[in-house]
ROVOKOL-569376 format. One record per residue: residue in one letter; residue number from 1; z, y, x of N, C-alpha, C in turn. Coordinates in nm, 3 decimals. Layout:
{logu A	tilo NUM	n.c3 Z	n.c2 Y	n.c1 X	ca.c3 Z	ca.c2 Y	ca.c1 X	c.c3 Z	c.c2 Y	c.c1 X}
...
//
This chain:
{logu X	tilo 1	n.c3 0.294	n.c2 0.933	n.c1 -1.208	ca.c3 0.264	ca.c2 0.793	ca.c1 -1.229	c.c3 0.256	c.c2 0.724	c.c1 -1.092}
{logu X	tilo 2	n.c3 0.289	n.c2 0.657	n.c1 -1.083	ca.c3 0.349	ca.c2 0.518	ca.c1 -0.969	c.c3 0.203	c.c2 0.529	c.c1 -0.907}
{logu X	tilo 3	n.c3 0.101	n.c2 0.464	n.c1 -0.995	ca.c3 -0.022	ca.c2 0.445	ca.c1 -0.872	c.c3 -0.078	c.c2 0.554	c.c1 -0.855}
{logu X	tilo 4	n.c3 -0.078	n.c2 0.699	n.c1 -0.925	ca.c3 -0.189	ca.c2 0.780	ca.c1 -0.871	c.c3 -0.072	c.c2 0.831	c.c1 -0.720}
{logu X	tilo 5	n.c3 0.067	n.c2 0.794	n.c1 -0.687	ca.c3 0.147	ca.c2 0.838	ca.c1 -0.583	c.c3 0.048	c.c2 0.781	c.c1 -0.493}
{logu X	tilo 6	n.c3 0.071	n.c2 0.632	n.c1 -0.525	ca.c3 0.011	ca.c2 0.555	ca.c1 -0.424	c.c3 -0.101	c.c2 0.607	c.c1 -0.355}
{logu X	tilo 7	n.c3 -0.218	n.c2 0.638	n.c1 -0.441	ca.c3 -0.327	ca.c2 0.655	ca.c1 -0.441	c.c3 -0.318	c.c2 0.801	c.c1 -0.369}
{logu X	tilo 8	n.c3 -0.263	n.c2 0.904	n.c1 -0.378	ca.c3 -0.236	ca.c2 0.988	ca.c1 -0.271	c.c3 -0.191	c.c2 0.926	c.c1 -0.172}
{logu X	tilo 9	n.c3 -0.084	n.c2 0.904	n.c1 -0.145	ca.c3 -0.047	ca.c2 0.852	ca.c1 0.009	c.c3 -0.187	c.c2 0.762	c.c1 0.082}
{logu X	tilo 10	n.c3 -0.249	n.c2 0.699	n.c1 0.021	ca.c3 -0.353	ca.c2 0.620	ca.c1 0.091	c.c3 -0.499	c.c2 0.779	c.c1 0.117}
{logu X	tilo 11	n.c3 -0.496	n.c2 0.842	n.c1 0.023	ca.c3 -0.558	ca.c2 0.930	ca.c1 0.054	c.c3 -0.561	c.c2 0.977	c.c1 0.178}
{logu X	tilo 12	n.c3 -0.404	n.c2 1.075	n.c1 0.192	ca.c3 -0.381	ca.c2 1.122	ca.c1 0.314	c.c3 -0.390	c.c2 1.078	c.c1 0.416}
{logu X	tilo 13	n.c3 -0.374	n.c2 0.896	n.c1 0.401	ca.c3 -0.396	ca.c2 0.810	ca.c1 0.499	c.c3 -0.535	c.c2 0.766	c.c1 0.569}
{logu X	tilo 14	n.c3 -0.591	n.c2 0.810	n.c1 0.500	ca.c3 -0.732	ca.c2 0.710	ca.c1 0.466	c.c3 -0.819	c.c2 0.760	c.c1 0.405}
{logu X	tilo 15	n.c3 -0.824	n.c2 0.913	n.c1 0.445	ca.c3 -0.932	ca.c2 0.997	ca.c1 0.339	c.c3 -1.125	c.c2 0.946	c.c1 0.323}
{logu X	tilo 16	n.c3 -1.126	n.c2 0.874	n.c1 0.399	ca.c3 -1.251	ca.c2 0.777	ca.c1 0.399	c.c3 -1.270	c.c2 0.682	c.c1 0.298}
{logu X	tilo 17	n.c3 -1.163	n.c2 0.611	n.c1 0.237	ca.c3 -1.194	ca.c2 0.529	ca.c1 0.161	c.c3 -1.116	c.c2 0.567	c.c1 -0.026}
{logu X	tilo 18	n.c3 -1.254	n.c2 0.515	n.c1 -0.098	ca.c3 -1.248	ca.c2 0.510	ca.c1 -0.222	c.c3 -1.135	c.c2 0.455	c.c1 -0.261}
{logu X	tilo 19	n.c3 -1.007	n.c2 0.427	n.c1 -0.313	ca.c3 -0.928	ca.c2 0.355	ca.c1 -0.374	c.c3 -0.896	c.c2 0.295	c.c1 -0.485}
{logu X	tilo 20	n.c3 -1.029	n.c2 0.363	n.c1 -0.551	ca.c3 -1.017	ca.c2 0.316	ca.c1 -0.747	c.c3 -1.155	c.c2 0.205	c.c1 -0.691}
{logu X	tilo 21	n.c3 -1.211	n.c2 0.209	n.c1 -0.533	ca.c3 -1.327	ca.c2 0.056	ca.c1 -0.572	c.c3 -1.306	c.c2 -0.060	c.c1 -0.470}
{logu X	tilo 22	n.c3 -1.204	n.c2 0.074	n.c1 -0.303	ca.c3 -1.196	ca.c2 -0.016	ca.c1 -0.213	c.c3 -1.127	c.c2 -0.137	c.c1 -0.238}
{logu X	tilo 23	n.c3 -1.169	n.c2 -0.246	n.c1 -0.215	ca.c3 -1.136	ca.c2 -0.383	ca.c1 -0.240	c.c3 -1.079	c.c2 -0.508	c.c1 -0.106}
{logu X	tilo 24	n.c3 -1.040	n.c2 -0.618	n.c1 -0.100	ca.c3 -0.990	ca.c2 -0.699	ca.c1 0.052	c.c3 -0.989	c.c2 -0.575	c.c1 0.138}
{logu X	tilo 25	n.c3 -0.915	n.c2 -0.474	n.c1 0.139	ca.c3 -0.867	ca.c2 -0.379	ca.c1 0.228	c.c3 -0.789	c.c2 -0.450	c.c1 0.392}
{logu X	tilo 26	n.c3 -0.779	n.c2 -0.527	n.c1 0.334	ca.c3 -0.698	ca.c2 -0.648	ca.c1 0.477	c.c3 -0.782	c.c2 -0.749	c.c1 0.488}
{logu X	tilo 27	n.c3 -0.844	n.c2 -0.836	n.c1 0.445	ca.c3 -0.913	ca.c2 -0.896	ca.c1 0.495	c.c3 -1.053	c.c2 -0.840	c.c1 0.482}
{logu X	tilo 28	n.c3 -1.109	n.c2 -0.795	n.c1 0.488	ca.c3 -1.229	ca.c2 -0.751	ca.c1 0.567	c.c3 -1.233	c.c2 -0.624	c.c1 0.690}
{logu X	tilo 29	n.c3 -1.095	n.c2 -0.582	n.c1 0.736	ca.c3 -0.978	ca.c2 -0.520	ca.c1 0.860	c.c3 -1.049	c.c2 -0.405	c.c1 0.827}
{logu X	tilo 30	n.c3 -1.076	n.c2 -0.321	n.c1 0.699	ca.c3 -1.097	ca.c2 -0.185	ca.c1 0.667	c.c3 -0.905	c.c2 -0.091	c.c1 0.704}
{logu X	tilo 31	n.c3 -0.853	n.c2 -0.181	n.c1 0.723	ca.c3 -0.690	ca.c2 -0.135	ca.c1 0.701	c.c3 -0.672	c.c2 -0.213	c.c1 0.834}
{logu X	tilo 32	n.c3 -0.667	n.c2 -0.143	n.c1 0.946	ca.c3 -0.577	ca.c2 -0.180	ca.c1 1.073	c.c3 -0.424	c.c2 -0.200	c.c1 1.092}
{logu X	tilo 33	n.c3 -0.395	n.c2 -0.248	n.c1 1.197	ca.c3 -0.289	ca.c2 -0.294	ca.c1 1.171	c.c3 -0.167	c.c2 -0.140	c.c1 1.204}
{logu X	tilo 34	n.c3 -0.185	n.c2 -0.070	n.c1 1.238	ca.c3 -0.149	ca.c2 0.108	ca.c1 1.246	c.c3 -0.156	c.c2 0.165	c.c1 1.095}
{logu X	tilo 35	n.c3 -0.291	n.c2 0.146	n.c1 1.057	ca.c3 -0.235	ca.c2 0.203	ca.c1 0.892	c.c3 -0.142	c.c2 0.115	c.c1 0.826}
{logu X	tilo 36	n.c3 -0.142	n.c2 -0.046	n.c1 0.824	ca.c3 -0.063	ca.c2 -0.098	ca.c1 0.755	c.c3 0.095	c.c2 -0.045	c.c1 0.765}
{logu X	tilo 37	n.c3 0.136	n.c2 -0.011	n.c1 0.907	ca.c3 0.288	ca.c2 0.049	ca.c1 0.941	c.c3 0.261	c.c2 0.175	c.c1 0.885}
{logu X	tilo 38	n.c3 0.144	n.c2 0.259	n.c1 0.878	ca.c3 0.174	ca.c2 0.398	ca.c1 0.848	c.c3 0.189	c.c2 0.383	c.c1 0.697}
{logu X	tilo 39	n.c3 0.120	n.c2 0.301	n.c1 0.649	ca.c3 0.143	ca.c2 0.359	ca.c1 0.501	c.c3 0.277	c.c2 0.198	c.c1 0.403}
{logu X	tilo 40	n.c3 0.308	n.c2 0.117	n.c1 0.498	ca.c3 0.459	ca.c2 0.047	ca.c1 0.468	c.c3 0.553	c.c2 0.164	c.c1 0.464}
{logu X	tilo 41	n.c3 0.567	n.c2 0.240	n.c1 0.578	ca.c3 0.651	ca.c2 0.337	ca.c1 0.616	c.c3 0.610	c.c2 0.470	c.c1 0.504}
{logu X	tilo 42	n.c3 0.555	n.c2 0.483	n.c1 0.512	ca.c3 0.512	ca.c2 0.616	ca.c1 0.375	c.c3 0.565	c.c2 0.524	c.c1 0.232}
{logu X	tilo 43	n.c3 0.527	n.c2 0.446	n.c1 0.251	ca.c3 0.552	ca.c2 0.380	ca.c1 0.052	c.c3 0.747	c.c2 0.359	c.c1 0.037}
{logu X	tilo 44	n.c3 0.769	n.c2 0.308	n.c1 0.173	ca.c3 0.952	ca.c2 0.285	ca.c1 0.214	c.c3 0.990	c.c2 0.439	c.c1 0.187}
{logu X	tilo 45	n.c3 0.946	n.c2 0.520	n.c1 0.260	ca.c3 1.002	ca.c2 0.709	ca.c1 0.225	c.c3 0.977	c.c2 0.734	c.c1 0.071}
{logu X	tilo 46	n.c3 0.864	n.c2 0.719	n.c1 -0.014	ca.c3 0.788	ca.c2 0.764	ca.c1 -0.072	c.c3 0.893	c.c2 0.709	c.c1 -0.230}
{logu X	tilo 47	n.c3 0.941	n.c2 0.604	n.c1 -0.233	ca.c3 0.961	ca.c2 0.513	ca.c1 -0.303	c.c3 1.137	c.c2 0.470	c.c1 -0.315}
{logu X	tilo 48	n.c3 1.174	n.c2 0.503	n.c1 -0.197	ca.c3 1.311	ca.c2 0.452	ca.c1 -0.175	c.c3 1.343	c.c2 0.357	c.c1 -0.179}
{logu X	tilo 49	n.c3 1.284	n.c2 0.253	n.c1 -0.132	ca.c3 1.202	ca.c2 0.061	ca.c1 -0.108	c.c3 1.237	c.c2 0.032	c.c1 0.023}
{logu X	tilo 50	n.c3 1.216	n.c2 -0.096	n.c1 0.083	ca.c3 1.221	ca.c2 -0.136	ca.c1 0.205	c.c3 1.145	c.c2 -0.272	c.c1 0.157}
{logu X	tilo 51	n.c3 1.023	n.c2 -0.241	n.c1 0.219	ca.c3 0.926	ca.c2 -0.404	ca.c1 0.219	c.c3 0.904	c.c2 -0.451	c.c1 0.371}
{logu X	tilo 52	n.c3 0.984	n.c2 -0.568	n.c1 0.332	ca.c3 0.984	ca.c2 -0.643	ca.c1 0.427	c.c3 0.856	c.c2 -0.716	c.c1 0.529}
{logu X	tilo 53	n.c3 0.848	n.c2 -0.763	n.c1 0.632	ca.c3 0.798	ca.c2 -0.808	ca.c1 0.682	c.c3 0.718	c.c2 -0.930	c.c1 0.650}
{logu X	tilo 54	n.c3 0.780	n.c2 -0.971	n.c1 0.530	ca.c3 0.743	ca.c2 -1.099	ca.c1 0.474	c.c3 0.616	c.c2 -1.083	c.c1 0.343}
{logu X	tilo 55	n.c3 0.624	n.c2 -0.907	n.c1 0.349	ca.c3 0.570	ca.c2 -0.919	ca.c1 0.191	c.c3 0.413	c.c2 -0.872	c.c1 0.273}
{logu X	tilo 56	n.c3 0.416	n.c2 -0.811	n.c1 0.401	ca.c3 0.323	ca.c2 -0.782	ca.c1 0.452	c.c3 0.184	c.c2 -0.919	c.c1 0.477}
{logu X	tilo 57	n.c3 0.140	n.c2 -0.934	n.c1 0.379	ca.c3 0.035	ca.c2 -1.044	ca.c1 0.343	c.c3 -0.061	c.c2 -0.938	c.c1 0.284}
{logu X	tilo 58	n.c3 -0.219	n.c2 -0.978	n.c1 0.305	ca.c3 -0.332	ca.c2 -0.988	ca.c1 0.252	c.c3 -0.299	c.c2 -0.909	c.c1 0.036}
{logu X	tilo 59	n.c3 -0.272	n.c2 -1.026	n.c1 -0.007	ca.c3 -0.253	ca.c2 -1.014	ca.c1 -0.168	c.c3 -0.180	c.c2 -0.905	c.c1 -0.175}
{logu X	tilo 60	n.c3 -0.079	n.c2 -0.861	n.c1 -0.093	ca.c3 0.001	ca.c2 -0.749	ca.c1 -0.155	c.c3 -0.073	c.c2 -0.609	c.c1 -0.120}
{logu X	tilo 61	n.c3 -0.180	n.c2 -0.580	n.c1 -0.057	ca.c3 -0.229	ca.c2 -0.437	ca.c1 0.055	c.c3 -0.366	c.c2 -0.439	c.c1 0.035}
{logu X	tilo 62	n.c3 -0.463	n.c2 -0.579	n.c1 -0.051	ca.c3 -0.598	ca.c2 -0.561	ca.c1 -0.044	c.c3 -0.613	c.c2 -0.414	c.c1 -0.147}
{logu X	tilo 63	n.c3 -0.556	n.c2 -0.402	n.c1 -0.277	ca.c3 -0.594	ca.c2 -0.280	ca.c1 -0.308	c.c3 -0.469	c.c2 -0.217	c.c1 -0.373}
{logu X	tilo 64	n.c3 -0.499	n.c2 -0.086	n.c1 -0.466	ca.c3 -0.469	ca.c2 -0.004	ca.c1 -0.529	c.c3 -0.357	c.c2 -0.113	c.c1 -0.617}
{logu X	tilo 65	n.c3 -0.450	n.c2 -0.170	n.c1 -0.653	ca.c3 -0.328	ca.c2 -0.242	ca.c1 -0.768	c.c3 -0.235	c.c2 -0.313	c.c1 -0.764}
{logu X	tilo 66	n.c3 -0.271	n.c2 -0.411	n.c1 -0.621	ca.c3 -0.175	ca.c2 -0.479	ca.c1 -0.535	c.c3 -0.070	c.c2 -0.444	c.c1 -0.475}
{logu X	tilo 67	n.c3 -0.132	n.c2 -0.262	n.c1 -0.487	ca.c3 0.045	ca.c2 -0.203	ca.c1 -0.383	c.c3 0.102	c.c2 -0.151	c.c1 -0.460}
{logu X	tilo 68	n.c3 0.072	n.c2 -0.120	n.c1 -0.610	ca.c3 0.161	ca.c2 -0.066	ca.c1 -0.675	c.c3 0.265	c.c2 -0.206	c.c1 -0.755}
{logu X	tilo 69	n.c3 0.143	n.c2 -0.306	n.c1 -0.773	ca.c3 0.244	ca.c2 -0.411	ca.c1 -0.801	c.c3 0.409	c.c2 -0.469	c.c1 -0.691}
{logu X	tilo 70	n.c3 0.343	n.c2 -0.455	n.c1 -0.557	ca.c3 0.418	ca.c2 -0.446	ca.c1 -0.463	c.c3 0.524	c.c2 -0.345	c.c1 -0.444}
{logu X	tilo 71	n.c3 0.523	n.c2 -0.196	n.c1 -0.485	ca.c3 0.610	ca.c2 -0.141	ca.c1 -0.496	c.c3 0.730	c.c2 -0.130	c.c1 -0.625}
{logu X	tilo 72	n.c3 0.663	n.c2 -0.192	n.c1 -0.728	ca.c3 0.746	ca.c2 -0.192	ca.c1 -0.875	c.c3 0.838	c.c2 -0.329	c.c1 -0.859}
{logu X	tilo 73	n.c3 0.731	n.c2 -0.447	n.c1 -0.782	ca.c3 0.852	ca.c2 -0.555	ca.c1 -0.766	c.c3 0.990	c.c2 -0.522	c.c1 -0.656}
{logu X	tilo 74	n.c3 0.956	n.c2 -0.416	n.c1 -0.556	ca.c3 1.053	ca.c2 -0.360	ca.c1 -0.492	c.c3 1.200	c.c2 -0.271	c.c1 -0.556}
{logu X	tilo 75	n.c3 1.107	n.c2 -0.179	n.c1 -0.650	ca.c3 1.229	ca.c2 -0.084	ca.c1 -0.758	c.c3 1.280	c.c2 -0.183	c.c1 -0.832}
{logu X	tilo 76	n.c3 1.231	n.c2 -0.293	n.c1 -0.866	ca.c3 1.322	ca.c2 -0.361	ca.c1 -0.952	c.c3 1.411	c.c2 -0.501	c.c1 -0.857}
{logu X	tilo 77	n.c3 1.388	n.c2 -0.488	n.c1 -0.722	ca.c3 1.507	ca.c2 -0.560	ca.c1 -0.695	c.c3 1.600	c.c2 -0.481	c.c1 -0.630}
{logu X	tilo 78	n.c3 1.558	n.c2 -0.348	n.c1 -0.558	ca.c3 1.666	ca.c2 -0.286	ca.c1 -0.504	c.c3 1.759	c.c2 -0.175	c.c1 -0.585}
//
């Protein structure tokens, strides 16, 4: 299933934080700007996606649900 992937990769990334509660993961800078490339770049491998620079906003990375929405709108345009 799409988000428990996710939800590993942020694991491995980020074994500190909860992901079924962590919440504004970007705006409250729990997510630096190093994890944001590490785990763009993990979800681009992970997924066979390329998210752009543009999608890298707040709404798409605050949580769990936001990046899987972010990755499904990706499989369905590429």
């Amino acid at each position: 299933m799409l988000r428990d992937e996710i939800k590993e990769i942020m694991e491995e990334l980020r074994p500190d934080l909860d992901m079924e509660t962590e919440t504004d993961l970007i705006d409250r800078g729990t997510l630096d700007s190093f994890d944001i490339i590490s785990l763009v770049s993990e979800l681009n491998d992970a997924f066979d996606i390329h998210i752009s620079v543009e999608d890298l906003v707040p709404e798409n990375l605050n949580t769990l649900d936001a990046m899987v929405q972010l990755v499904e709108r990706h499989q369905q345009e590429d």
